[in-house]
N, C-alpha and C positions, 0 to 999 in steps of 0.2 A: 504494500500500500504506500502511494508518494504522500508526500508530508501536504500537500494541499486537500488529500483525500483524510488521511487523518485530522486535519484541523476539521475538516469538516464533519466530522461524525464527534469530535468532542467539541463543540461550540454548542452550547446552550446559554439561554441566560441567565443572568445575576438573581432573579428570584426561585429557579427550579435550582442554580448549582448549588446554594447556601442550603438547601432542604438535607443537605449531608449533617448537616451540622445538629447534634443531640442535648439533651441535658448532661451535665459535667463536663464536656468537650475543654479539652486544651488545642486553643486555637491560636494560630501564630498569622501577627497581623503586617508581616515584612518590617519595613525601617525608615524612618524619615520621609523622605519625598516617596518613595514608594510603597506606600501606608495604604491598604487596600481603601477603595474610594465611592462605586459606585455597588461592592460588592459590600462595603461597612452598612449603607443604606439599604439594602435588601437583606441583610442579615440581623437587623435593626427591627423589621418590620416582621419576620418571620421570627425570633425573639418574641415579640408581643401576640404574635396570633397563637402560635404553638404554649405558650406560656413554658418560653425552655425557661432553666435555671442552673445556678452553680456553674458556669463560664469561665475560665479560665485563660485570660489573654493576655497573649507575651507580643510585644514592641517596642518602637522608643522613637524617642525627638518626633514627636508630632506636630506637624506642621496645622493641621487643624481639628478641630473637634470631632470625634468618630460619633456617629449617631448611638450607635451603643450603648453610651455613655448618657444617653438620657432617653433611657427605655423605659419606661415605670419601675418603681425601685427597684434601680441601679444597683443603690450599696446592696444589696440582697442578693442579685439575679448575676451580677457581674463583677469580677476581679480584675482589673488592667495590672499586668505587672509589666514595670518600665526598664530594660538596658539602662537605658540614660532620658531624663526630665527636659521636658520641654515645659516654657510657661503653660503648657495648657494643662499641661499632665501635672505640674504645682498644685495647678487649682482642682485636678480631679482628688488629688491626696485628701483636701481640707471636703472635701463630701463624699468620703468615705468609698470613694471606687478605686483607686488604685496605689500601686503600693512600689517603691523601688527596688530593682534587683540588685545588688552589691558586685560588682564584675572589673576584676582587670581586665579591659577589653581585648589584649591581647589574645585572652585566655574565652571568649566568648563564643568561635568554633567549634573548641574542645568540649566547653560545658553543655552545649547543644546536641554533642556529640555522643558524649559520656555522661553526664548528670543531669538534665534537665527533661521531664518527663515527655517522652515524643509528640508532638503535635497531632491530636484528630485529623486535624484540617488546617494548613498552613494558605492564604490567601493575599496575593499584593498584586502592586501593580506591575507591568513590564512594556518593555517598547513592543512594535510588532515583529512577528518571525521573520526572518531573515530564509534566503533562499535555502540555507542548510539547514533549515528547520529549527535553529533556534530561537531563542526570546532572552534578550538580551537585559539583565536587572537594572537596567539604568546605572544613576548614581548610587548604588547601591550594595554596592556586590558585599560589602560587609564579612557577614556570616550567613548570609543567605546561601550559600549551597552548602552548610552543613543542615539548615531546618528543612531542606529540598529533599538531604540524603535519610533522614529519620523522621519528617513527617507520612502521617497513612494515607493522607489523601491532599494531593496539589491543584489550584485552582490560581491559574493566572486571571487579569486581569489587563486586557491590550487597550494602552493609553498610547496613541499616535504622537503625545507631545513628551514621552520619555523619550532622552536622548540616547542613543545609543553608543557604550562607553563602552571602550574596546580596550582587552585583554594584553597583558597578564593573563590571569588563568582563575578560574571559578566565577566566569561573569555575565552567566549563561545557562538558561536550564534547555535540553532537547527536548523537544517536543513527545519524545517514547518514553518521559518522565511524567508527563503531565495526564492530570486526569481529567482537567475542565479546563475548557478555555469561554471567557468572557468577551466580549468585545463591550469595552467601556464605552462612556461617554465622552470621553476623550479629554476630562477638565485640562484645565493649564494645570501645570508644573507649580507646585507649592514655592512661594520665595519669602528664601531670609536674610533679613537685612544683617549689616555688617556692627548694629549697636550705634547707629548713628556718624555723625559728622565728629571727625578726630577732635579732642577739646585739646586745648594748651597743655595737658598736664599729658594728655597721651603722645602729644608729639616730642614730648620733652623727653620722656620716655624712652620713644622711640629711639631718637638721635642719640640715647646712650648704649641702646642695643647695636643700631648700625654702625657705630663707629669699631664695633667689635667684629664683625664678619669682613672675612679674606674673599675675598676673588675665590673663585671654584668652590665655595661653601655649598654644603646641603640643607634644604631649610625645610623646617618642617613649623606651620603658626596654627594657632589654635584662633579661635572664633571671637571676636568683640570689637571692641574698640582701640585698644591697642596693638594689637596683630595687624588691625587693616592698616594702623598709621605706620607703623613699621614698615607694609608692603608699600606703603605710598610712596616711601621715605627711600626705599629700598629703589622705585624705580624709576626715581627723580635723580639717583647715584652714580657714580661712575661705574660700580661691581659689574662683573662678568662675568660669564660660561658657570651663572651659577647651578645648581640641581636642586629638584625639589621631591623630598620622599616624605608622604604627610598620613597622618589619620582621615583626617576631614579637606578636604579640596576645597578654599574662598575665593570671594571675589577676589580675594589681593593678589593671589597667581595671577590669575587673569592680568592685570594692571603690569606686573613684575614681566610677564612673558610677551605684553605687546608691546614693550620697554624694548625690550630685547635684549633684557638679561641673565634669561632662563635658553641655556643648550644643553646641560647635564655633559657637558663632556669631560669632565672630573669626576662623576660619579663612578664608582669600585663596581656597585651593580646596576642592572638597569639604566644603562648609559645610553644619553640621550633620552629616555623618557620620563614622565611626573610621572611619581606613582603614589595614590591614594585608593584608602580603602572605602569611602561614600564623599559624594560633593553636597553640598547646598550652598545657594545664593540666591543670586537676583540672574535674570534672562539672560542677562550678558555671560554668563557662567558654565549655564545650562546651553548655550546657542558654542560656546569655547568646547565643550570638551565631547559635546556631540562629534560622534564618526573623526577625531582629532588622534592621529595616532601615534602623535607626541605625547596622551597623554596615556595611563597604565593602570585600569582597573581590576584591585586585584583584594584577597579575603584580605580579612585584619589580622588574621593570625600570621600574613608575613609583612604588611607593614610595622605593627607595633613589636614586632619579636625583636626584642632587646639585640640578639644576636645580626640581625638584619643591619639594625638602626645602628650598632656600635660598628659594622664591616662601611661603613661609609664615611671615610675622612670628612673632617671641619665638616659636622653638624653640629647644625644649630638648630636646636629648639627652642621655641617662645611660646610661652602661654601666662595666660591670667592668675590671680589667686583673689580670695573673695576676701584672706585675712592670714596675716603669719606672727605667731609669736615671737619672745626672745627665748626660745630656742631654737629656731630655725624651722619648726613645725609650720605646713603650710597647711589651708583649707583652703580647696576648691571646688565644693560641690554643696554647702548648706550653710545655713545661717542658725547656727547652735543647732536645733533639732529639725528644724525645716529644710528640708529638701530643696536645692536648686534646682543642681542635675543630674551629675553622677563621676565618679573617680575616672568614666573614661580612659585615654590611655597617656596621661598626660605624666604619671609614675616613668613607664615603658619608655619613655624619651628623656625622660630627666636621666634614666639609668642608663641610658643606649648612648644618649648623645657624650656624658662624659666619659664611658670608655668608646666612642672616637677618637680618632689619630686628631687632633686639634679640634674638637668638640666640644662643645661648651651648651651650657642647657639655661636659658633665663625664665625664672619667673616674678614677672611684672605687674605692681597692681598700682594705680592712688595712693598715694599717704593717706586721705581718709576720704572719708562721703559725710552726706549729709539726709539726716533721716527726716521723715515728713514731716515734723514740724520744724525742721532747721536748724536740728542742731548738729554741729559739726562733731565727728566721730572719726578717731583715728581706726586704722586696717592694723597697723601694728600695734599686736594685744601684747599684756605680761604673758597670758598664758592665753590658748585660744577659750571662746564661750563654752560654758557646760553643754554638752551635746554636738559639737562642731566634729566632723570628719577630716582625720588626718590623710590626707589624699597621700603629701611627700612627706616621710619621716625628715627629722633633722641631719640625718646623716644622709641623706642622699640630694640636699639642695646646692646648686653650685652658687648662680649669680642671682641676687635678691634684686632688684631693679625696682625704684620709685621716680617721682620726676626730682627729687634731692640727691639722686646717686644711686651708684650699682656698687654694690661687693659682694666679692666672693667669699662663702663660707667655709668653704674646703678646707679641713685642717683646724679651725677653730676652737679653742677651747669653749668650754660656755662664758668664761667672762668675756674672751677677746670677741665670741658671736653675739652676743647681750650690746655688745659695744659697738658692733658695726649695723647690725640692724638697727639702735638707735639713732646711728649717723643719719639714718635715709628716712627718718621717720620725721613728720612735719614739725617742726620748732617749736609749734606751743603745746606740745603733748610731750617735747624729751626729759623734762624735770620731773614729770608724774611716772615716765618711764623707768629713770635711772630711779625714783625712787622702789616701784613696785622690785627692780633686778637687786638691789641692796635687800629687799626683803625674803629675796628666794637665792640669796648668795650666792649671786652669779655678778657680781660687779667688785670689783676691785677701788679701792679707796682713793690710790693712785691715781686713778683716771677721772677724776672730777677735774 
C-alpha cells in the first residue's frame, strides 16, 4: 500500500479519533507550539458528553489554553502534568488542574522511556507528510519520539503552518507508526514574545557578557529579556564564524544569523549547522528555520547531554535567574513555592559549558524588581525564600552577571563568594547584605 493510500484509510476526524480516549487514560499532549489544537477541542467536548474522568495529561510550555482545562470540574475530571510552566499553566496550578513534573530535561527521553507510565493516547500537532511519508514534528522534536516509541495509540494532527525543521535525527514520525491522522484546521503557529523591549539594565548586562565571547564561540541563550539583548548586542558586533548549539531556538539566532555571524565552522560537532532541540518565537522565527538546512533539529537528550555540550570549545551559555543567594545558590524556576516554570536544562549547560575547552557558563539577572505596589526588592537574597528551587547548586555557578558587574565564583571560599556577589548587588541593599553574611559567618571582618 503507497503512503497516499494509507493516509487515506487513517484520516478520520478530530471528533471520531478522540473516541479512543477512556476514563483514567494517560494522555500525552506533545510540547509547546505543537500542543494538540483542534484535537484538544474535540477531546474537550467528548470529555463532557461521555462524562470521562480521572485524565491524566503530560505536556509543557503552552502556548495557549487547552479547552480541557475548562471542562466542568476540571480539578476532578482532569490532571495537566507540566515538563516545564508556561504563564498559563501558572495559573492552571492556583485552580487546582495541574501540577509540575520535576525533570533535568536532558534526562526527559529517558524518563519517557523508562519511568513515566506509557501514554493511552499521545496527540499533537505536525507539519504535512512529506513524499516519504513522513510528518515532520515541527519545532519540536524535543522528546517526542520517545512518547511516539511507548505510546499505545498515535494520532497526529496536520497543521499546514508547522514548519518543517529538518534533521538531525528523531524529527519525524513515519506514517506505518501512526494510527490516526487529523487534518487540522490549520490555526497559525503559536508566538512568543522575547519579554519585551531590552531595558537599560538588560543591555548593561549584556555588554558585560559580550565583551567575554571569542570569535568561533558556541552559544547557547535561554529565553527573556536578556538573552534577546545579548543576541542584539551580539549582532551589532564585530564576532565571527560563531556556532550555535541550544535547548530552545529564539528570535535572537535569527537577528545573530542574518548579521552574519553565525557559520559554525569552529564547531567540534555538527559543523556548520544550529542545533536545537524545540524553537518558539514570533513568525520571523518560525518562517527562518522552516525547510533551512543550516538549521539541526534534533531530541534533547543530545542537545543538553552535558557530554555533547562540554565536546564543543568556547561555549557559552546565558540564561536568566529569578534570585541567587550569598552562597552562590541560584533559582530559576519559582518564587518560594510558586511555580514559574521548570529546572529545564539550564543545570546541563552550566555543567557542559564549563568543562569546554574555553567555556564559560553566565547566569544573569537584575539586581532587583519591583513588586506591585512598588516596592523595590533586591534578586540577591542572604539565603534564597523558604520554598524556592535550587535549579544550580553553589558549586557549579561560574559567572554571576548583574548590570553592577560579572564575577566568577569558581574557587570561592564562602567568605571570598559572600563578597563578590555582594559587589554586583544594587548599593542600597549591600549594608543589609554584609550584615545578614556576618550573621551566617561567611564575611570576614577585614573586608569592610
Amino acid at each position: 500500500m503507497g503512503f497516499e493510500q494509507e493516509y487515506s484509510k487513517k484520516l478520520i476526524s478530530a471528533e471520531e479519533a478522540v473516541k479512543v480516549v477512556k476514563t483514567g487514560d494517560w494522555i500525552d499532549y506533545g510540547w509547546c507550539v505543537s500542543t494538540a489544537y483542534d484535537l484538544d477541542k474535540a477531546l474537550a467536548k467528548h470529555v463532557e458528553e461521555q462524562q470521562l474522568e480521572d485524565l491524566k495529561f503530560r505536556g509543557g510550555i503552552c502556548m495557549w489554553r487547552p479547552a480541557v482545562f475548562d471542562v466542568t470540574d476540571a480539578g476532578r475530571r482532569i490532571t495537566w502534568n507540566s515538563w516545564h510552566m508556561s504563564g498559563i499553566e501558572r495559573k492552571a496550578i492556583n485552580e487546582g488542574i495541574a501540577y509540575y513534573s520535576p525533570i533535568r530535561y536532558s534526562e526527559l527521553p529517558r524518563y519517557v522511556r523508562e519511568n513515566a507510565v506509557p501514554a493511552d493516547v499521545a496527540m499533537f500537532q505536525v507539519a504535512p507528510m512529506d513524499e516519504h511519508g513522513y510528518f515532520n514534528f515541527g519545532p519540536s522534536a524535543s522528546h517526542m519520539m520517545a512518547v511516539c516509541e511507548t505510546a499505545k495509540c498515535i494520532i497526529v494532527e496536520v497543521n499546514e503552518n508547522i514548519p518543517r525543521c529538518l534533521g538531525g535525527f528523531e524529527e519525524s514520525i513515519h506514517i506505518s507508526k501512526v494510527d490516526y491522522i487529523v487534518q487540522g484546521s490549520n490555526p497559525s503557529i503559536a508566538e512568543l514574545g522575547g519579554g519585551g523591549a531590552a531595558t537599560e539594565v538588560d543591555k548593561a548586562v549584556a555588554k558585560l557578557i559580550v565583551e567575554e565571547i571569542p570569535n568561533g564561540a558556541c552559544l547557547q541563550l535561554g529565553i527573556g529579556g536578556m538573552p534577546n539583548a545579548v543576541g542584539s548586542l551580539i549582532a551589532e558586533s564585530d564576532l565571527k564564524d560563531l556556532g550555535v548549539h541550544t535547548e530552545m531556538y529564539v528570535d535572537a539566532f535569527v537577528d545573530i544569523a542574518k548579521a552574519g555571524k553565525i557559520t559554525g565552522a569552529h564547531k567540534n560537532l555538527d559543523r556548520f549547522r544550529q542545533t536545537y532541540a524545540f524553537a518558539a518565537g514570533t513568525k520571523k522565527l518560525y518562517d527562518y528555520v522552516n525547510n533551512n538546512p543550516q538549521c539541526m533539529s534534533v531530541p534533547v537528550d543530545y542537545t543538553n547531554d552535558v557530554r555533547t555540550i562540554s565536546a564543543l570549545d568556547n561555549f557559552m551559555s546565558i540564561n536568566n535567574a529569578v534570585d541567587v543567594d550569598l552562597f552562590g545558590q541560584v533559582n530559576s524556576e519559582s518564587a518560594g513555592i510558586r511555580h514559574i516554570s521548570g529546572a529545564g536544562g539550564q543545570l546541563d549547560f552550566v555543567l557542559g559549558a564549563y568543562l569546554s575547552k574555553g567555556g564559560k557558563s553566565f547566569i544573569c539577572c537584575s539586581s532587583t524588581f519591583k513588586t506591585k505596589d512598588g516596592q523595590l526588592k533586591s534578586r540577591i537574597l542572604p539565603t534564597l525564600n523558604q520554598g524556592s528551587i535550587v535549579t544550580d547548586t553553589r558549586a557549579n555557578i561560574h559567572y554571576l552577571v548583574t548590570e553592577y558587574g560579572k564575577v566568577n565564583l569558581k574557587g570561592l571560599s564562602t567568605w571570598e563568594r559572600a563578597e563578590a556577589i555582594i559587589s554586583v548587588a544594587h548599593p542600597e541593599f549591600r549594608d543589609e547584605l554584609i550584615k545578614e553574611a556576618e550573621k551566617m559567618h561567611i564575611w570576614r571582618r577585614s573586608n569592610k
